[in-house]
N, C-alpha and C positions, 0 to 999 in steps of 0.2 A: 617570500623568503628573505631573512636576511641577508645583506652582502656583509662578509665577515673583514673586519681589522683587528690590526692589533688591538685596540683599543676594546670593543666587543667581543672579541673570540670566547673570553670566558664567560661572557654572560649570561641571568639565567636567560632570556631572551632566546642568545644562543643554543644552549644546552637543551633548550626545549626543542627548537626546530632541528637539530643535527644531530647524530648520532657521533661519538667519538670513541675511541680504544680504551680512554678512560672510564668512560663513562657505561661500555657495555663492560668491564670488568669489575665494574663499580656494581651495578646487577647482580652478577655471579655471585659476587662476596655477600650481600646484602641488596636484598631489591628493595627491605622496607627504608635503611638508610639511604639508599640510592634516591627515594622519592621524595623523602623530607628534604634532600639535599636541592632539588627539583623545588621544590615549591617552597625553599627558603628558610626553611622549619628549624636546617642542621647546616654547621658547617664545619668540616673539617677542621682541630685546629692544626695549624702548622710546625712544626716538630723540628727541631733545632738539625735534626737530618736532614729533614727535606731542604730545609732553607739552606743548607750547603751545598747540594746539588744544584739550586736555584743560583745562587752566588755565584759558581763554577758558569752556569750558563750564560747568566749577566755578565761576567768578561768573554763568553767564548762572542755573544753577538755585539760585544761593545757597548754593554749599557750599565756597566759596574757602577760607576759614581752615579745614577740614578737609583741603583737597585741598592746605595750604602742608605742613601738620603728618605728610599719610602718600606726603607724596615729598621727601625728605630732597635727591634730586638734582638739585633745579632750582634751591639754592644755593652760591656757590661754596665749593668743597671741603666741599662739603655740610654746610654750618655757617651755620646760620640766623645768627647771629652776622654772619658775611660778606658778608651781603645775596644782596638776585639775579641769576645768572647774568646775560649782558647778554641772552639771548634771553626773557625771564620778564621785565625792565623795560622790553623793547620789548613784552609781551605788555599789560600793565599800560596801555600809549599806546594799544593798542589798544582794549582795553576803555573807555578815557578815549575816544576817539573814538567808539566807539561807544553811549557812552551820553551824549554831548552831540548824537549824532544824531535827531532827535524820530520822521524817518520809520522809520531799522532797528528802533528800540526798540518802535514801533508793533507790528513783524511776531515780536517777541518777547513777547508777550505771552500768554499762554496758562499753562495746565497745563503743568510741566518733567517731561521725564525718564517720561512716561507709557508702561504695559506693555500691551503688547496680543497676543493672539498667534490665530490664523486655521488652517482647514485651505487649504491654496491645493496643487492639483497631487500629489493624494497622500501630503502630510505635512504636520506641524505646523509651521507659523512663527513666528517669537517677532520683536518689533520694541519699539523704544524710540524713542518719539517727543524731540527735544530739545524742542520747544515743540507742543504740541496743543491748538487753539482746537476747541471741539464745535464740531457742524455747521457750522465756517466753514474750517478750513485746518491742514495740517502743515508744518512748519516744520525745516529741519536747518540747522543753523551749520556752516557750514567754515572753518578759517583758512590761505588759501594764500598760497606767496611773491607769485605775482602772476596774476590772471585771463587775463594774455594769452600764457602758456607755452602751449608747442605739443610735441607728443609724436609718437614717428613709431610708427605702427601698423602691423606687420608683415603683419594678416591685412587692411587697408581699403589697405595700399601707398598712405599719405599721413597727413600729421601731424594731428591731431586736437586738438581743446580739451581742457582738462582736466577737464572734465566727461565726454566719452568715454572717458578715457584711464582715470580711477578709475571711471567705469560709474556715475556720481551720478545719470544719468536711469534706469538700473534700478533705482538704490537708491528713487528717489524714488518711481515706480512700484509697485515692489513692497511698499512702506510703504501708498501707499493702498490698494491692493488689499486688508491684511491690514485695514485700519480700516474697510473697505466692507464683510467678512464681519465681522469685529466685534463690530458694532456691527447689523450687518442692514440696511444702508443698501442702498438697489437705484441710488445713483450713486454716484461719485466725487469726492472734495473736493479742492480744488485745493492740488499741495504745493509748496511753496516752498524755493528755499538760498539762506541767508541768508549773503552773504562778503565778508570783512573780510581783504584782503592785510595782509602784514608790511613791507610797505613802509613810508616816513615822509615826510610822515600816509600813512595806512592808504587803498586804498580801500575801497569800500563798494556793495555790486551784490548787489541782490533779486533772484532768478531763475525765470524760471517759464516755465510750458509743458510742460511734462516730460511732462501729458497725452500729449501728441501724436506721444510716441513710446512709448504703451501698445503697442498690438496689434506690433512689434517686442519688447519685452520680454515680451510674454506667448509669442510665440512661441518668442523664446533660451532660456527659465525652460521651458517643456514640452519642448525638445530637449536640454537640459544635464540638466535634475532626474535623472532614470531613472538615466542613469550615473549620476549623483553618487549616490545612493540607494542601487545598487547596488555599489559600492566603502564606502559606509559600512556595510553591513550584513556585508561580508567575501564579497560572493559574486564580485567581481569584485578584481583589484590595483589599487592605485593605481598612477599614472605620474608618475615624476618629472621636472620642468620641466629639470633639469641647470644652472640657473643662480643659482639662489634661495641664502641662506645655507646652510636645511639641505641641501641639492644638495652645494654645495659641497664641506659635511664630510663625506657619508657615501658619496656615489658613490666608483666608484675611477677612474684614468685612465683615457682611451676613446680611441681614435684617431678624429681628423673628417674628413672631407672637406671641406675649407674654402669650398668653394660654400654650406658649408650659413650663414656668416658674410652672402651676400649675399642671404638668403630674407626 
């Protein structure tokens, strides 16, 4: 088994041997891109969102001026010369905001970027804390457009938060779970997302409770895991979502029955 660092954590290496939040929800949405993404085939590309989340993250653990120097495209025409794209000097207001706040800053205080990883449900987990307080709390930053977008859930048939919608309370769930084996704790620490919109000013909402919808995710995680486990070892196919990027490229036409538009 690998021993996990920063340096490794993403690898596929890794990703082979661990199981992660990412990675089982990566499944969920598409198992056949989950597996091309596994053997190399696919790779996500990175999305001028995501990389501002990422940005955000790189000053929360203090590695901004590495994270300006090895993503060349979050200036324009990628020419540090040119300054910041405009989504990277609103990231920058954000972070201004957020560290003229005394209470977020409070809940970012902890160990960064810590590796932990757990047997939970028949395999190994691997987790990265964004901020980790010992015996007091877990911590994850998000940076979304707005906390009050609503998403329509095909399998709940009604729109949901965006905390449903990305599965932020299994993520958070199953983060403590893996720091409860651990660490050999026989309870639970309370986790927390910490979210900073992109709007102007930003806002700003500590979140929690995520407890309280344990035994729900413990139970999703013991009826999803098995498949999943078993499509990563090659005993079973994966299935693909038919709508996903790689869907898109690699399926071939298919005739629909267009009811299936109203499911």
């Amino acid at each position: 088994m690998i021993f996990l660092t920063d340096e490794n954590y993403f690898s596929p290496e890794a990703n082979w041997e661990y199981m992660s939040v990412s990675q089982f929800k990566g499944f969920l949405e598409c198992s056949e891109r989950q597996m091309a993404e596994l053997r190399g085939d696919y790779k996500r590309p990175p999305s001028d969102a995501m990389l501002v989340g990422s940005y955000v993250d790189a000053w929360c653990e203090g590695t901004l001026d590495e994270f300006k120097q090895n993503h060349i495209e979050i200036y324009k025409y990628e020419n540090p010369q040119k300054g910041l794209k405009a989504d990277f000097v609103s990231a920058d207001g954000i972070i201004e905001s957020i560290r003229s706040d005394p209470y977020f800053m409070g809940y970012l205080e902890g160990d960064k970027q810590t590796i932990m990883t757990a047997e939970l449900y028949g395999c190994i987990w691997k987790a990265k804390y964004d901020v980790y307080k010992t015996d007091e709390r877990i911590v994850d930053m998000k940076i979304m457009k707005s906390i009050d977008d609503k998403f329509w859930d095909k399998e709940k048939k009604r729109y949901v938060s965006f905390v449903e919608n990305y599965k932020y309370n299994y993520q958070m769930n199953i983060y403590t779970m893996i720091e409860a084996i651990a660490t050999g704790r026989d309870w639970y620490l309370e986790p927390f997302l910490a979210v900073a919109t992109k709007e102007d000013p930003p806002m700003k909402r500590i979140f929690d409770k995520f407890l309280l919808d344990m035994d729900e995710v413990q139970y999703y995680v013991q009826y999803y895991l098995p498949w999943i486990l078993k499509i990563k070892a090659g005993e079973i196919d994966p299935e693909p979502c038919g709508r996903c990027e790689w869907c898109r490229r690699s399926l071939p036409t298919i005739k629909t029955d267009y009811h299936y538009l109203l499911g």
